[in-house]
N, C-alpha and C positions, 0 to 999 in steps of 0.2 A: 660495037658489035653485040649485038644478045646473044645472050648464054642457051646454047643451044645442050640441053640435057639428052643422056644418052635414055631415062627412063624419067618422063615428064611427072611432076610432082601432083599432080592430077590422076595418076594410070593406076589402073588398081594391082600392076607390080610394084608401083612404087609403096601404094598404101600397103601391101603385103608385108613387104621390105619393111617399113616406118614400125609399124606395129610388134614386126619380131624383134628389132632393135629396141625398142620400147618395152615388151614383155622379160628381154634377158638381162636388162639396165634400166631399169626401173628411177633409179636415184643418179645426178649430173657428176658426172665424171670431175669436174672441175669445184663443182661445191665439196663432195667428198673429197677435194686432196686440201680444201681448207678446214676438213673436220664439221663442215653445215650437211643437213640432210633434206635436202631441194628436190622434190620428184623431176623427173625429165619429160618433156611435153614438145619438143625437139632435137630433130635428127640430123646431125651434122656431118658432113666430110672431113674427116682429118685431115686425110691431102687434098685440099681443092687445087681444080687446073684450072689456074685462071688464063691462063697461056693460049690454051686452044680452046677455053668455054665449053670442057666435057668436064664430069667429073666420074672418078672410078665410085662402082657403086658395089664393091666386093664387098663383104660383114666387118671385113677387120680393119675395112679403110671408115666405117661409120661408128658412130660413137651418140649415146644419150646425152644430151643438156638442156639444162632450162632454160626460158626464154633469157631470162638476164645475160649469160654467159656466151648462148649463141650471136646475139648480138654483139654481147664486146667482141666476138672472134672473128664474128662477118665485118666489123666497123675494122678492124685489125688489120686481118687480111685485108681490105681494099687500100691501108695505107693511112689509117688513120691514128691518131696518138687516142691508145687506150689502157687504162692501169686494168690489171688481172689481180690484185690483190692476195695475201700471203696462205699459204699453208697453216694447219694447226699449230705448229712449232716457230710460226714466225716468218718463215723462209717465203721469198716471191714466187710465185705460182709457176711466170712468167720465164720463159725457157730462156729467155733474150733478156732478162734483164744480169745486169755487170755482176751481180753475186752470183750469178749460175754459169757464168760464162768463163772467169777468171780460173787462169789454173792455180792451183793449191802450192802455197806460200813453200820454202823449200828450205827443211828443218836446220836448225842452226849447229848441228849434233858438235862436242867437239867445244863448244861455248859454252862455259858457264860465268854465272851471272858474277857481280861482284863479292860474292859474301859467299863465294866458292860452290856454286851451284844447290841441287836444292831446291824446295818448293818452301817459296817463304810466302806468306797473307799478311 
């Protein structure tokens, strides 16, 4: 089934649209959360509906990326194995990958270590 858009990427609401998302987010949302400074030259759906081939096209469902990014998310979203690579700090970008996803180890309060607690190096 083709993706039938509720505002065709051609229309100059779209072009409207593209432009203010692009003048208020200048730099890719995804390159900044790894600490890179990438201009954005695409305009992407946070939420796409792939479901029913609309996509909501309210401001705060779109978001700036660069070409690089947009595509691993469009390759993503269809279902394909794509790495998103880490944050400044190290951390996976990737909302879905096992370190973002595992709940938080749960304190051992109450145990101390052999040599009577303490922080030993």
């Amino acid at each position: 089934m083709r993706k039938r858009r509720l505002l065709s990427l051609g229309s100059s609401a779209w072009q409207r649209l593209r432009k203010q998302v692009l003048a208020e987010e200048p730099l890719c949302r995804w390159c900044l959360a790894r600490g890179e400074y990438v201009a954005a030259t695409e305009v992407d759906h946070i939420k796409d509906s792939r479901d029913d081939y609309t996509d909501d096209n309210r401001r705060e469902n779109l978001t700036a990326m660069c070409k690089s990014c947009h595509s691993k998310k469009t390759a993503r979203s269809l279902g394909k194995s794509v790495t998103l690579g880490c944050d400044k700090s190290g951390m996976p970008v990737d909302p879905e990958h096992h370190w973002n996803r595992s709940a938080p180890r749960k304190s051992r309060a109450g145990k101390e270590g052999r040599n009577g607690g303490g922080t030993h190096f």
